[in-house]
N, C-alpha and C positions, 0 to 999 in steps of 0.2 A: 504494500500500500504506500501510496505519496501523499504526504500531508502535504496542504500547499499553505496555511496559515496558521502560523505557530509563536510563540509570544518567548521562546527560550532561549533568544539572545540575551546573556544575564548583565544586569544592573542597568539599562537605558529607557526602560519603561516600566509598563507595573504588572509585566509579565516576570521571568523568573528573575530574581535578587542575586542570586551569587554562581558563581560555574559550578557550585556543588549541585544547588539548587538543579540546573539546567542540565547536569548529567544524568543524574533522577528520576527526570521527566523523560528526556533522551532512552535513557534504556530501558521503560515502563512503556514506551510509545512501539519500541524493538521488541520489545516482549512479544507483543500485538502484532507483530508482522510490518511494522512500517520501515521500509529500506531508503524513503528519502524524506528529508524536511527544507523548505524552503521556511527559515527565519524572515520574520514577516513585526519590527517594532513596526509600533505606530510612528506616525509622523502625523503631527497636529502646528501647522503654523500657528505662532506665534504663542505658542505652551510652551511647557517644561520638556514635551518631548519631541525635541527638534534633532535628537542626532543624527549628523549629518552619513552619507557612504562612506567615508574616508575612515570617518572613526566606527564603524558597522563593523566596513570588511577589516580592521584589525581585529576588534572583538570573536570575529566569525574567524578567522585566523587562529585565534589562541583555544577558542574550542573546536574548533576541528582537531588541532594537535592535541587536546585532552580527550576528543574521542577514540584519537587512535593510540593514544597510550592505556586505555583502558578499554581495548578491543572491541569496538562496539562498532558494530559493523551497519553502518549508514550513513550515506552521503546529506552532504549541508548544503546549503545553498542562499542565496542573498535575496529579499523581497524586502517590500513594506509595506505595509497597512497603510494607505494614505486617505485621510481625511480631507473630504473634498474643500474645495480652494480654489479659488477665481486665476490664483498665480500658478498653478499644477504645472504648466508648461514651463513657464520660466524653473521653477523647482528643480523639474527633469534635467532643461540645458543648463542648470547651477549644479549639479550632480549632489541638489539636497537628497533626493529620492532616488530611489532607482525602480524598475518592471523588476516581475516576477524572476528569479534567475537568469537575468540578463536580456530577456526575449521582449514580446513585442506585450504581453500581457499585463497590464497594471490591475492591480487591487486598489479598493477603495471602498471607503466606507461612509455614511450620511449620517448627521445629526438624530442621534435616537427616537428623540423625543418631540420632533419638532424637523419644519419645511427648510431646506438648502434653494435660494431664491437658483433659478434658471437650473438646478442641478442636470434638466434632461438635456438642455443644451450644451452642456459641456460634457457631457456622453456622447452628446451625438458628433460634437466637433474632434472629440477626442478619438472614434471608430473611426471619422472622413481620413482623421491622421495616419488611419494604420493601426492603432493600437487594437488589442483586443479587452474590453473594461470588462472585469469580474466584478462584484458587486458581491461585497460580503455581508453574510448573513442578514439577506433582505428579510428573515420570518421576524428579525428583532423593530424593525423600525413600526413607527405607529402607523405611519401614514397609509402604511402597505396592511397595516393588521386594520385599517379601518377602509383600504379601498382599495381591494383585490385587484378593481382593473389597472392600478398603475403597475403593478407586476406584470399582468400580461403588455402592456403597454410598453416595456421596458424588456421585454426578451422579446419584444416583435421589432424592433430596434437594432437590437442585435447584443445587448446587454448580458451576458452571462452571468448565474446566479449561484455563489459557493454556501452554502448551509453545512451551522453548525453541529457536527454527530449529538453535543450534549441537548440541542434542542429538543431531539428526539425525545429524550427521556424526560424532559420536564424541568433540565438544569436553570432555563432561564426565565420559567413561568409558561403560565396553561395559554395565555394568546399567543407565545412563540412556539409552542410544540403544537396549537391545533393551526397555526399555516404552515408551519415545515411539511406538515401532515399532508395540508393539501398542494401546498408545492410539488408533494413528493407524485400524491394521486397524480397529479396532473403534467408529470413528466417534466416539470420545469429546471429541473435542475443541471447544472455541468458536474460539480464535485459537492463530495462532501468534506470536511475539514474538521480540528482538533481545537481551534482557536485556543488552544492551550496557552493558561496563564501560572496558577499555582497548584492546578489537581494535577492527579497521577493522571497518567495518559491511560491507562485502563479503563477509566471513568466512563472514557468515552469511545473507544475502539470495541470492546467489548459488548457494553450493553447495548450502545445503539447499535451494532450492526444485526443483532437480534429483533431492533426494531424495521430497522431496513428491510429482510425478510417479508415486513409486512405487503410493502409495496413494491418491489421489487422484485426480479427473477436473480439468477447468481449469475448470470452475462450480465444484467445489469448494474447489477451492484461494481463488478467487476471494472464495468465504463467509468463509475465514478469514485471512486477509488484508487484506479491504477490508471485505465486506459486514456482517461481526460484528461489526469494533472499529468501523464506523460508528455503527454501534447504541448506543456507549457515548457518540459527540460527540455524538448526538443526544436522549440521554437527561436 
């Protein structure tokens, strides 16, 4: 399995705290069968959490060489979570952010609680460019828990939609597991993800993929899982 968003770059967000921490999670994620992680901090202008790639890939540097000194067999990779932003492009050519493992895919995420003015326009400017926008865990946002049609509205677009496995299970509350739910009925999904921050990685590899089952065949499950974040290493 390829997690494509994962929060265990340790100390630059308010995912894992320390390289122990992020080891932990790392081989609880391995347990589970996951052979790759695309480290994915947030990136929120004008926050606390603004680290930049330079200072990433060292981090992602010094855990990589702690995962190979403690045999843990799976590949790392460089993303970010980027919180949407009127400047996203300038970001890119400032090499504040970077795409999913270097490719043409960016991640991104919208205000939970609340409307991103023009958000679809800068989807849609950002596809015209070439990219491919993933849109993380659309079951969390309100907007979308109170108006289904912007989901279809937004993978008719050409928006792809990564959901969270702990959804499934009710990690994030009953209106984000009953649209994962129907996301799921309704085929909308590209991948599913760990969005891991301080749980064990079993949390979610385990019990949701039990849930997955529900909707799901095991080719499909398989698509989302392996066969679709492969698409972003190899892009």
């Amino acid at each position: 399995m390829i997690d494509i968003h994962s929060h265990v770059l340790p100390g630059i967000d308010d995912g894992a705290e320390t390289l122990e921490h992020s080891l932990r999670v790392i081989r609880e994620c391995v347990k589970n069968g996951v052979t790759d992680i695309i480290v994915t901090p947030h990136y929120m202008n004008e926050t606390v959490y603004m680290s930049p790639c330079s200072e990433n890939v060292k981090i992602l540097n010094g855990l990589r060489k702690a995962v190979q000194a403690e045999n843990i067999a799976v590949n790392l990779y460089l993303g970010n979570e980027i919180y949407i932003d009127d400047n996203l492009l300038a970001l890119l050519k400032a090499k504040k952010i970077t795409t999913l493992a270097g490719g043409k895919y960016l991640l991104i995420e919208l205000p939970l609680n609340e409307e991103f003015p023009n958000y679809e326009e800068h989807f849609k400017d950002l596809i015209d460019r070439g990219f491919e926008v993933i849109l993380a865990h659309p079951e969390r946002y309100l907007i979308i828990q109170k108006d289904y049609e912007i989901a279809k509205r937004l993978r008719a677009m050409g928006v792809l939609f990564q959901c969270n496995m702990g959804s499934l299970i009710g990690s994030y509350g009953k209106r984000e597991k009953k649209l994962v739910k129907k996301l799921a009925k309704d085929k909308m999904i590209f991948a599913f993800a760990s969005d891991v921050h301080h749980r064990r990685g079993d949390v979610y590899w385990q019990k949701a993929y039990k849930k997955m089952t529900k909707f799901y065949s095991e080719k499909e499950i398989k698509q989302l899982l392996v066969s679709n974040p492969k698409k972003i290493l190899e892009k």
